[in-house]
Legacy VTK file of the C-alpha trace (Angstrom):
# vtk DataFile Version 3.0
C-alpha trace
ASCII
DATASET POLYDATA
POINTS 259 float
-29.178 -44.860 -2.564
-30.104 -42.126 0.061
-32.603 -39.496 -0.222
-33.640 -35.766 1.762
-36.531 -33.229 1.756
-35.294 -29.724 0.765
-38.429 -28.550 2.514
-42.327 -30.750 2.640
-45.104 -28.292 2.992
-47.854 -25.827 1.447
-44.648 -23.374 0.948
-43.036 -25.796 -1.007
-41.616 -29.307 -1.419
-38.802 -30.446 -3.173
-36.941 -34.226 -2.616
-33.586 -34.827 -3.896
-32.785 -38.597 -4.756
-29.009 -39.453 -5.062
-27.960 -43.223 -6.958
-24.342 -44.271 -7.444
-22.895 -47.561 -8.692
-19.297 -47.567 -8.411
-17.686 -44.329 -9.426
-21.235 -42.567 -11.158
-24.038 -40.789 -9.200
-27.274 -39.882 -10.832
-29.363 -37.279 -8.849
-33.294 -36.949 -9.411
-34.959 -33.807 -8.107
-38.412 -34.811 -7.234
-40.787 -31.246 -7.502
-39.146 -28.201 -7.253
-41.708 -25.824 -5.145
-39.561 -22.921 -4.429
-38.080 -19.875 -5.979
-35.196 -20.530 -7.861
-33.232 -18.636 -5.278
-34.138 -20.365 -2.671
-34.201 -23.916 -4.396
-31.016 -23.805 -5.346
-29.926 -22.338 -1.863
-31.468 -25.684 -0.669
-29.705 -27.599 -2.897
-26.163 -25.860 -1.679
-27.342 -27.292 1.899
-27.711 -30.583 0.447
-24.458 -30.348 -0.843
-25.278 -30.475 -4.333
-24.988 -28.101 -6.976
-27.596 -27.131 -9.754
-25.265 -28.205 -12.567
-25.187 -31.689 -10.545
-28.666 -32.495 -11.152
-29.895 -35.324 -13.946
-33.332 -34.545 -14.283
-36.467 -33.047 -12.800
-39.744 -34.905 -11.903
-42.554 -33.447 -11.370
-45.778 -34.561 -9.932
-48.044 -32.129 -10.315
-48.732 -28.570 -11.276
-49.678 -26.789 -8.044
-47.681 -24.492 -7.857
-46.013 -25.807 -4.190
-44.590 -28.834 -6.085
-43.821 -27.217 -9.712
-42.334 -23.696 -8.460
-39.013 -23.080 -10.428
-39.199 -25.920 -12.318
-39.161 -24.447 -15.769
-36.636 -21.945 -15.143
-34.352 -24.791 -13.406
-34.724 -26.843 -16.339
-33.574 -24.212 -19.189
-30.730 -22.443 -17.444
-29.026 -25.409 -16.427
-30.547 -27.474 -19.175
-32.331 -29.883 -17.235
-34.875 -32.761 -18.609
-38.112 -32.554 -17.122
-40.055 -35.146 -16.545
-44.122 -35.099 -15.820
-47.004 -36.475 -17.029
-48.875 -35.129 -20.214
-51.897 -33.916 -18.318
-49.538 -31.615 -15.982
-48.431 -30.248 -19.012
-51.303 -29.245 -20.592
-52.315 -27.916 -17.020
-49.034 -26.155 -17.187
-49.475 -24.463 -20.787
-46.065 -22.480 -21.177
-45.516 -22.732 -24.678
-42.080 -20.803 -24.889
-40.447 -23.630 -23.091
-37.982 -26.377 -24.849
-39.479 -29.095 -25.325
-35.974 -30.894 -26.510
-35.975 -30.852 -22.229
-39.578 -32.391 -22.026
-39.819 -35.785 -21.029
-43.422 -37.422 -20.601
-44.302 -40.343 -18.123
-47.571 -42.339 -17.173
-48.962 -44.308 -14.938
-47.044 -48.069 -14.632
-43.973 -46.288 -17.054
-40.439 -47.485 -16.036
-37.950 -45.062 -16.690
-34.386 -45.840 -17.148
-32.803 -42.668 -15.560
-28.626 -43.060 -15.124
-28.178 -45.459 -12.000
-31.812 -45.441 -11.071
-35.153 -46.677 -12.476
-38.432 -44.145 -11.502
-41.565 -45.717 -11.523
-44.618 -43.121 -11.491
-47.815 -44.314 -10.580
-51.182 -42.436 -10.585
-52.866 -40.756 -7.285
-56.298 -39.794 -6.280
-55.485 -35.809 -5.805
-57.428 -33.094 -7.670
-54.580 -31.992 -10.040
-54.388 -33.341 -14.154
-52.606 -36.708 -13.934
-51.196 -36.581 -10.563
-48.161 -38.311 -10.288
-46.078 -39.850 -7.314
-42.864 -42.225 -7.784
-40.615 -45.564 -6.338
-37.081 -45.122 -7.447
-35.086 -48.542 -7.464
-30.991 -48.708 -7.881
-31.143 -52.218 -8.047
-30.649 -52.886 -4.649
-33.160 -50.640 -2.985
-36.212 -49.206 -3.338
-37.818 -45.814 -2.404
-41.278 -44.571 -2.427
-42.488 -40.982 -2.687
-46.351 -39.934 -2.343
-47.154 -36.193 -0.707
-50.232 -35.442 -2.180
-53.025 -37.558 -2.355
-56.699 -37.635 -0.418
-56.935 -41.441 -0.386
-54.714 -44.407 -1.045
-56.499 -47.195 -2.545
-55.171 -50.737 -3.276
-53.452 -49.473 -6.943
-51.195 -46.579 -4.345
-50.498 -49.786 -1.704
-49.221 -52.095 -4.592
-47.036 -49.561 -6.167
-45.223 -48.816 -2.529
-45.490 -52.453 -1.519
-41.623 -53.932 -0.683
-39.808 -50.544 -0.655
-37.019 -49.708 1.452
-38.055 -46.513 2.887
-41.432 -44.212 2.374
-41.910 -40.534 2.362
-45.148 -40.444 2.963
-48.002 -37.578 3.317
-49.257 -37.300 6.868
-50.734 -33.657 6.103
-53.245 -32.905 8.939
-54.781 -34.093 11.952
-58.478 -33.966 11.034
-59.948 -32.554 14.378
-57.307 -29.799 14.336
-58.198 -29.156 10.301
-62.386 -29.192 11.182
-61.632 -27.193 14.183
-58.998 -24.264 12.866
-59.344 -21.365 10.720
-59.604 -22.450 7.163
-62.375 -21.352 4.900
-65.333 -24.815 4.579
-64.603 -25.069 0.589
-60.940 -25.671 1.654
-61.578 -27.621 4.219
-64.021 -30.021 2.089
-61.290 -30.106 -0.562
-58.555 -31.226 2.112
-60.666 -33.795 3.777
-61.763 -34.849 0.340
-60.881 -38.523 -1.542
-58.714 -35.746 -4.086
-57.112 -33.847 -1.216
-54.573 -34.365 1.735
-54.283 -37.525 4.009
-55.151 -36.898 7.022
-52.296 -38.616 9.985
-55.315 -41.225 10.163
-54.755 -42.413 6.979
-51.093 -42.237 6.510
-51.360 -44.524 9.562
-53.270 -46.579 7.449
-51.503 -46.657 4.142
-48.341 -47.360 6.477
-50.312 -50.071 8.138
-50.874 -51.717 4.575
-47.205 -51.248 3.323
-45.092 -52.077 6.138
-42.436 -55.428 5.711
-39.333 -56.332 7.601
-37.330 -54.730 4.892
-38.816 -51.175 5.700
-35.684 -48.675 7.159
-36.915 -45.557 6.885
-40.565 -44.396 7.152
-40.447 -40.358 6.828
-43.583 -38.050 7.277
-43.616 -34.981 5.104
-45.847 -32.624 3.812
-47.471 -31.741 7.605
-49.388 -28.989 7.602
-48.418 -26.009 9.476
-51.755 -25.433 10.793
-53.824 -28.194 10.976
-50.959 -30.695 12.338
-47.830 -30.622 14.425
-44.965 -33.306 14.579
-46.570 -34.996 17.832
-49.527 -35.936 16.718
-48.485 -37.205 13.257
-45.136 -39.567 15.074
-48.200 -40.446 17.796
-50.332 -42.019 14.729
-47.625 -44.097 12.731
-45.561 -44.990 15.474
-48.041 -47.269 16.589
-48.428 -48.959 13.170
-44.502 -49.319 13.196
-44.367 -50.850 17.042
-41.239 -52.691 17.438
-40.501 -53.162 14.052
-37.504 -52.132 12.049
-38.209 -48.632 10.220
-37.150 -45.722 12.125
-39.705 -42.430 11.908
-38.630 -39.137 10.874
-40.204 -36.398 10.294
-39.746 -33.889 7.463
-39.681 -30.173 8.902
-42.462 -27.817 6.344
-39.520 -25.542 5.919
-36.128 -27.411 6.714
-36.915 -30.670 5.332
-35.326 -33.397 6.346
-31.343 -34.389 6.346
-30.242 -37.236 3.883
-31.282 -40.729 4.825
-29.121 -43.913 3.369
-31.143 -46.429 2.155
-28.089 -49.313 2.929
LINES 1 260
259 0 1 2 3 4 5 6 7 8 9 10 11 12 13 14 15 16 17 18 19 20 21 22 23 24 25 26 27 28 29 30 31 32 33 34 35 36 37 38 39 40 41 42 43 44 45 46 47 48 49 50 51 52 53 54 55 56 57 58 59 60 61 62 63 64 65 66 67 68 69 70 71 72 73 74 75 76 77 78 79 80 81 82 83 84 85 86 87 88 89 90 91 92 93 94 95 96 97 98 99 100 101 102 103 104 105 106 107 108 109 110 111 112 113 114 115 116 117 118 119 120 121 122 123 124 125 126 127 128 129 130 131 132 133 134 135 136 137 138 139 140 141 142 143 144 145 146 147 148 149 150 151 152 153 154 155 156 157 158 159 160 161 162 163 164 165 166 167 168 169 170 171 172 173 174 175 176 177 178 179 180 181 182 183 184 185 186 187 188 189 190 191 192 193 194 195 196 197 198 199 200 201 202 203 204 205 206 207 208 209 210 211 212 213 214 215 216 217 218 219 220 221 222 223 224 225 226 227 228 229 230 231 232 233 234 235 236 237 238 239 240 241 242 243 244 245 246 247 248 249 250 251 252 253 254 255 256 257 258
């Protein structure tokens, strides 16, 4: 299994998750915050075509993380797959629903050469959603938007492979820059962002000798930079296994192999 970020940030994120056993691949695109232009430019830098993708997932409906999904889905016919309370959230009515597919919290989903496993997040959306995705030999966790991670958001990640994980802002830079207080208060909130602080943490709390990859994303473009969030978690990581990337806000990151 490998995995890349087509992009981690408030102008969009999008993670492409590629399976294969033997001569099959099965490829999961995990949010899909971008134009449809420019999503499926990203895709074409990825090396994989529209027409190539198995399904959709997405976590939430702001619109950073849902973005083209709906047109994706019904011109290349495309199953969706979200939770019901992002749906309702997301109200379009003139969409297929033969191309719906609903997930909850603890659900394990039988998707081609891949199982996804969605698990519920503190975030101030309807029935957030983040994921693991397991081929049977490894195991990858993805949660980029969520203000806290208590023990539920730890046990779901424990024993994977590799993380892409939220490491959104530094919190002196956030309480120090130019953002308006409400949006501030809803970033440092227990439903908003983590902070590098407490990616460090939930890192802290998830790390095993069988970690490989440990990838910050979601790093915001303002209130962060790549220094400070690599000088929180490296420390965590010391001299153990998991190398640290970093997932560019508007390049992403280039595929990582889990084996």
């Amino acid at each position: 299994m490998r995995f890349c970020s087509l992009g981690s940030g408030s102008g969009g994120n999008a993670t492409l998750v590629e399976a294969s056993q033997g001569i099959t691949s099965t490829r999961l695109l995990v949010d899909a915050g971008f134009s449809l232009r420019e999503l499926l430019k990203r895709l074409a830098r990825a090396g994989c075509a529209p027409e190539d993708v198995d399904a959709v997932f997405i976590t939430h409906e702001h619109g950073d993380h849902i973005g083209c999904a709906l047109a994706l889905a019904t011109r290349y016919r495309v199953p969706l797959i979200t939770s019901r309370g992002t749906w309702r959230a997301v109200g379009d009515d003139s969409f297929d629903t033969q191309l719906l597919r609903f997930v909850r919290d603890g659900d394990a989903l039988p998707l081609g050469d891949m199982e996804v496993r969605p698990f519920a997040v503190p975030h101030d959306a309807h029935e957030p959603l983040q994921l693991t995705v397991n081929d049977g030999d490894c195991r990858l966790g993805i949660v980029t938007d969520l203000g806290s991670a208590p023990r539920d958001v730890s046990d779901a990640l424990a024993g994977c492979d590799a993380l892409l994980l939220e490491s959104n802002h530094d919190e002196a830079m956030l309480r120090s820059g130019p953002y308006h207080p409400s949006l501030k208060k809803r970033i440092l909130g227990s439903h908003g962002h983590l902070s590098n602080a407490a990616a460090a943490d939930l890192l802290a709390r998830c790390l095993h000798g069988g970690l490989k990859w440990v990838a910050a994303a979601h790093l915001s473009e303002k209130n962060n930079t790549p220094a400070l969030a690599e000088a929180a978690l490296l420390p965590v990581l010391g001299g153990a296994t998991p190398q640290l990337q970093i997932a560019d806000p508007q390049l992403g990151l280039a595929w990582l192999s889990l084996r």
